[in-house]
VODOFI-178313 format. One record per residue (C-alpha): residue number from 0; residue in one letter; chain; x, y, z. Coordinates in Angstrom, 2 decimals. Last residue first. Layout:
<nodes>
<node i="NUM" aa="a" ch="A" x="X" y="Y" z="Z"/>
...
</nodes>
This chain:
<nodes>
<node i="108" aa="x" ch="A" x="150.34" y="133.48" z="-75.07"/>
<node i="107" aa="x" ch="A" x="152.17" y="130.63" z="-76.66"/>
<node i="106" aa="x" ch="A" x="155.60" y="131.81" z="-78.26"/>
<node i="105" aa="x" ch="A" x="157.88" y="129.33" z="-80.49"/>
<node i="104" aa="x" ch="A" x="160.84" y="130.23" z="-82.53"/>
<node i="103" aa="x" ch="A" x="163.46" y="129.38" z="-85.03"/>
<node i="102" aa="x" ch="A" x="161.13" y="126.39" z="-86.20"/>
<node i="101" aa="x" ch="A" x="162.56" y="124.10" z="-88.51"/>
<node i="100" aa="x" ch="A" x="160.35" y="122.66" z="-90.97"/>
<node i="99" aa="x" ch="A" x="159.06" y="118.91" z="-91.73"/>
<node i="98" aa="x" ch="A" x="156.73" y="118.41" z="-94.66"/>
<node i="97" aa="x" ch="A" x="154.64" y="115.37" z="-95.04"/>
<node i="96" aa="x" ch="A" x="152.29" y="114.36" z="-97.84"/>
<node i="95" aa="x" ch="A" x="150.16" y="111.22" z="-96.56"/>
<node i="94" aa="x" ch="A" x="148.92" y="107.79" z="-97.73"/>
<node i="93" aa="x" ch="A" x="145.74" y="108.27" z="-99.18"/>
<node i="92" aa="x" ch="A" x="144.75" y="107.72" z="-102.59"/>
<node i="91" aa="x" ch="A" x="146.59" y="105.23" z="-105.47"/>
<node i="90" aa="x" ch="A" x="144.40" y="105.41" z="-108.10"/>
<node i="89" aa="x" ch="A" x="142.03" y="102.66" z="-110.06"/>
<node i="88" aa="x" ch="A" x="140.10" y="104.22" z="-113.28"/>
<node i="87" aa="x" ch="A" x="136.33" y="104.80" z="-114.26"/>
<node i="86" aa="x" ch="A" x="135.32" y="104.47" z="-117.83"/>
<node i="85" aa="x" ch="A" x="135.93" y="107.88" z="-120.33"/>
<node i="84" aa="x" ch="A" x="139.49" y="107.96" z="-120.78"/>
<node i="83" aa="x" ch="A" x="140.22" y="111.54" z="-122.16"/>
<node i="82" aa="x" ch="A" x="144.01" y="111.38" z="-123.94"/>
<node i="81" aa="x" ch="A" x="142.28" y="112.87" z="-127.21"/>
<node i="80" aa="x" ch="A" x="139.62" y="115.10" z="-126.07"/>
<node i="79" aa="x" ch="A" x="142.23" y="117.95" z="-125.87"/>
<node i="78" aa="x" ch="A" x="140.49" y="120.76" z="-124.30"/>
<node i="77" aa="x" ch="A" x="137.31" y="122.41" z="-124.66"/>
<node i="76" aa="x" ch="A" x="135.74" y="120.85" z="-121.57"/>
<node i="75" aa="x" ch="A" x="137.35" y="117.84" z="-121.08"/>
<node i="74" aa="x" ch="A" x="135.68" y="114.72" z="-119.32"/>
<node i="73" aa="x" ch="A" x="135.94" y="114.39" z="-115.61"/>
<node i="72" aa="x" ch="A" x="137.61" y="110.72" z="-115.35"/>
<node i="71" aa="x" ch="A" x="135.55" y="108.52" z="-112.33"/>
<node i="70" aa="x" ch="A" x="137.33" y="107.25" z="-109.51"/>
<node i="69" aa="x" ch="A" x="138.01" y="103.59" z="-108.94"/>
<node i="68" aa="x" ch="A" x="140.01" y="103.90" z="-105.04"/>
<node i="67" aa="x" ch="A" x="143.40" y="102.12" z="-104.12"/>
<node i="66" aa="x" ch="A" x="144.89" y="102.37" z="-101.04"/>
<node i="65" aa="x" ch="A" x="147.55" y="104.66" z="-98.59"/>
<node i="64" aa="x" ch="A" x="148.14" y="104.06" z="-95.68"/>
<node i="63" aa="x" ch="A" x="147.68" y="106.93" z="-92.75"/>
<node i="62" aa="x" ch="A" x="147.82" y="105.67" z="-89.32"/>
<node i="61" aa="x" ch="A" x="150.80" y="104.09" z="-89.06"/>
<node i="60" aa="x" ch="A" x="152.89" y="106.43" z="-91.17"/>
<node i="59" aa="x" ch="A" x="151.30" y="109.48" z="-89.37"/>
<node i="58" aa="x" ch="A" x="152.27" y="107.97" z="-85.39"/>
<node i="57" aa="x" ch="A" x="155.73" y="106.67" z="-87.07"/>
<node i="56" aa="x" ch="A" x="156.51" y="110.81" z="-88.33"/>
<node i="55" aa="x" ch="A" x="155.46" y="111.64" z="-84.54"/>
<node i="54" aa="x" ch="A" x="157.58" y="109.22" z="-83.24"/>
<node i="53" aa="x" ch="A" x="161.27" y="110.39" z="-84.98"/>
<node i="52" aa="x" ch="A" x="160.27" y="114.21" z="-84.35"/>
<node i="51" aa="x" ch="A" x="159.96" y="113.14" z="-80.35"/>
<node i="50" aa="x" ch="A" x="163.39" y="114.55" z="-80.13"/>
<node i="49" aa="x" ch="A" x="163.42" y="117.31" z="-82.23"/>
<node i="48" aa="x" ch="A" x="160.56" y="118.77" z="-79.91"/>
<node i="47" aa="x" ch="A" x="156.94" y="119.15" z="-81.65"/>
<node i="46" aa="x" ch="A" x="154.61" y="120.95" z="-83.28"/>
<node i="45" aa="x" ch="A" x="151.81" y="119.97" z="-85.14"/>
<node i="44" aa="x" ch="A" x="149.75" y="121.50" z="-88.22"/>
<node i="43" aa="x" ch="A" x="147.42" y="118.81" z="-89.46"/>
<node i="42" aa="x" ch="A" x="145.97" y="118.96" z="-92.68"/>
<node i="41" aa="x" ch="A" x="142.59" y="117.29" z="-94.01"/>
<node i="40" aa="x" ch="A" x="141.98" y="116.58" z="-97.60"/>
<node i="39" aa="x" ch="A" x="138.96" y="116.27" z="-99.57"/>
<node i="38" aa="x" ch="A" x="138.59" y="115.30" z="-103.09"/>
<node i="37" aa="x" ch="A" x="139.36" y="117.61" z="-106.03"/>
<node i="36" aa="x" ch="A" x="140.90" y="114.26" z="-107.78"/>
<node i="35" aa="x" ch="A" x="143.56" y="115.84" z="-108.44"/>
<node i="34" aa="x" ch="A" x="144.57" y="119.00" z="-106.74"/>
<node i="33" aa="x" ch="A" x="143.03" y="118.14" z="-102.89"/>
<node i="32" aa="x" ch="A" x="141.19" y="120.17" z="-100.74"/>
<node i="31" aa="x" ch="A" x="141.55" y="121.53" z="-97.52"/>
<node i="30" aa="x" ch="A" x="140.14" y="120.99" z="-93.96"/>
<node i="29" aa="x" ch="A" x="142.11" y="122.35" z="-90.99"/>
<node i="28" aa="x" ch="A" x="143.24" y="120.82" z="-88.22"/>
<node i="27" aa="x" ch="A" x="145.84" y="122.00" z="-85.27"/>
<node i="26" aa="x" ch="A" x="147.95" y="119.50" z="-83.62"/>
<node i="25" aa="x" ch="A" x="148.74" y="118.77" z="-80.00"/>
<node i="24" aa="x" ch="A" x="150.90" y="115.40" z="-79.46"/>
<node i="23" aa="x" ch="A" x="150.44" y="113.60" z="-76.16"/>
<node i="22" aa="x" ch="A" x="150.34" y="110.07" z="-77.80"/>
<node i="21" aa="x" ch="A" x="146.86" y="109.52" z="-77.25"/>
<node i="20" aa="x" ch="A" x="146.10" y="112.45" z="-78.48"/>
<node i="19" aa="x" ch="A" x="147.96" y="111.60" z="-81.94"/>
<node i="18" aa="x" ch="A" x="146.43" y="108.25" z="-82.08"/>
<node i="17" aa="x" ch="A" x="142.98" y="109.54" z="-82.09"/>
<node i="16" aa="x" ch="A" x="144.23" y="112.46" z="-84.67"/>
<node i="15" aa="x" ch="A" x="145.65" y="110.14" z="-87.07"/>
<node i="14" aa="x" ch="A" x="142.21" y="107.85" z="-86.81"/>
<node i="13" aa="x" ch="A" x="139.85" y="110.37" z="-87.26"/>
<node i="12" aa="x" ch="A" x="141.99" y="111.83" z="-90.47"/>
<node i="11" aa="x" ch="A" x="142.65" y="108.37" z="-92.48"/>
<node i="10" aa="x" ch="A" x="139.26" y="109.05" z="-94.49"/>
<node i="9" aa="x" ch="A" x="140.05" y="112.87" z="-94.77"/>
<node i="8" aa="x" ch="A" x="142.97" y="111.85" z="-96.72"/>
<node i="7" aa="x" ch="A" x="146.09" y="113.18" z="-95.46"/>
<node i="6" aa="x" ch="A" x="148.24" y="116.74" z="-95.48"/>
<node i="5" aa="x" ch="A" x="150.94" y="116.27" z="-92.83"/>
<node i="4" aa="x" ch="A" x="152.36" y="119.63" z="-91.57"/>
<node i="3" aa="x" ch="A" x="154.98" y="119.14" z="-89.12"/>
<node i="2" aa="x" ch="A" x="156.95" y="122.01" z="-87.00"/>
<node i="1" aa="x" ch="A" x="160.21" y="121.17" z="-85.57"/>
<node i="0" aa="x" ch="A" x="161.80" y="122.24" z="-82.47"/>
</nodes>
């Protein structure tokens, strides 16, 4: 068994969690926050057999691509003013973060 926790953009979120009902996967969401660009995140806890591993990881790379967004720099406070870009930029958002872990054990009461 295998536990996945896929962090994506909250923008992709609706969609990965349609398609994972509608393949018979459970997941648990919670809403966290991103490093960066302090944007929103969403990140789904799911668990599933070794076996269906192989669809689940398809199910997030279908649903979850990533894009370019123009975000606006947050100018230093105190810092080093000399690297500060002060018109908006293009980053690569979305996409999604995936871990994979092996679980030893799984109870549902």
């Amino acid at each position: 068994m295998k536990l996945i926790l896929a962090v994506v953009q909250d923008q992709d979120s609706h969609r990965l969690s349609q398609a994972l009902i509608e393949n018979n996967f459970r997941a648990t969401k919670l809403a966290t926050t991103g490093g960066f660009l302090k944007a929103g995140n969403t990140t789904f806890i799911i668990g599933t057999d070794d076996i269906r591993l192989d669809r689940a990881l398809a199910i997030i790379k279908e649903n979850c691509q990533s894009r370019d967004q123009m975000v606006a720099p947050v100018s230093p406070m105190g810092g080093n003013a000399d690297s500060y870009v002060p018109y908006p930029v293009e980053v690569p958002v979305g996409g999604a973060t995936v871990f994979v872990l092996p679980v030893e054990q799984f109870h549902q009461f």
